[in-house]
N, C-alpha and C positions, 0 to 999 in steps of 0.2 A: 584317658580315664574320665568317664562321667563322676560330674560333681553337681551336689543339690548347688544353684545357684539362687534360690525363693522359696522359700515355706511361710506361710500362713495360715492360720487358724481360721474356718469359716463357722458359719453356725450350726448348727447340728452335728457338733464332735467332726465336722472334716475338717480336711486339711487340703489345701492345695501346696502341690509342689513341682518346682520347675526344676530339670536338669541342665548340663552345659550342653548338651548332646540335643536338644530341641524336644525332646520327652518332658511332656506335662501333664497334670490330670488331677482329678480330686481324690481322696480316699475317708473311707471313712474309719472313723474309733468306735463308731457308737457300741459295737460289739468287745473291743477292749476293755473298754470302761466298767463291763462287767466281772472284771476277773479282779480280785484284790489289790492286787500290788497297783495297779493302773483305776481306782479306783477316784482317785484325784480328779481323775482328768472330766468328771463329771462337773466342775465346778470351773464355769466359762474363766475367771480370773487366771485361774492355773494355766486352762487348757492355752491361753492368748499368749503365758509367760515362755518364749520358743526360740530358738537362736541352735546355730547351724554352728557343730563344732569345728571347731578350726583345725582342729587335729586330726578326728576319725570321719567328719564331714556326714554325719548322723545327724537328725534332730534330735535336741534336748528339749524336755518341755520341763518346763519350773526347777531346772537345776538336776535331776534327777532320775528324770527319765528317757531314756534313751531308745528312740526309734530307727532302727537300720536302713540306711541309705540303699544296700543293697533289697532288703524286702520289701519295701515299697517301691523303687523301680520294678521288680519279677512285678507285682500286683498291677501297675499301670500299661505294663507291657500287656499280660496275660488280659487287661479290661480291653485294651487295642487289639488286639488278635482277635478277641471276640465279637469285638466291632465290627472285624471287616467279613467277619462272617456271621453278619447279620443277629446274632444273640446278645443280649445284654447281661452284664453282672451286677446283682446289686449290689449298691454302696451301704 
């Protein structure tokens, strides 16, 4: 079973994250961050506070918010797929 082994907070709402599988890539929030609940994630202090649960192996950013291991995998795959056939997705 693949598992986040890396997450990092970069600058402009992305995030890098590495699997145990060799699946890596950047994503971005900058469109999350427009929806209320994920509204936090606007404010870099927050966005940096992130740790990888031990339990459901999701990221957490500042306690509270929870980003699915599985949904950002589909997203980094689907940006690789796209790659090899010549199109870009943006972040």
């Amino acid at each position: 079973m693949r598992k986040i082994i890396e997450a990092k907070a970069l600058p402009d709402k992305k995030l890098f994250i590495k699997y145990s599988n060799g699946m890596e890539g950047k994503i971005s929030l900058e469109k999350l961050t427009t929806r209320e609940r994920y509204d936090e994630l606007k404010n870099i202090d927050v966005f940096e506070n992130l740790v990888i649960d031990e339990k459901s192996g999701d990221v957490i950013v500042n306690g509270d918010i929870e980003l699915c291991k599985n949904a950002m995998y589909g997203i980094l795959d689907l940006k690789k797929q796209m790659a090899g056939l010549g199109l870009s997705m943006d972040d």
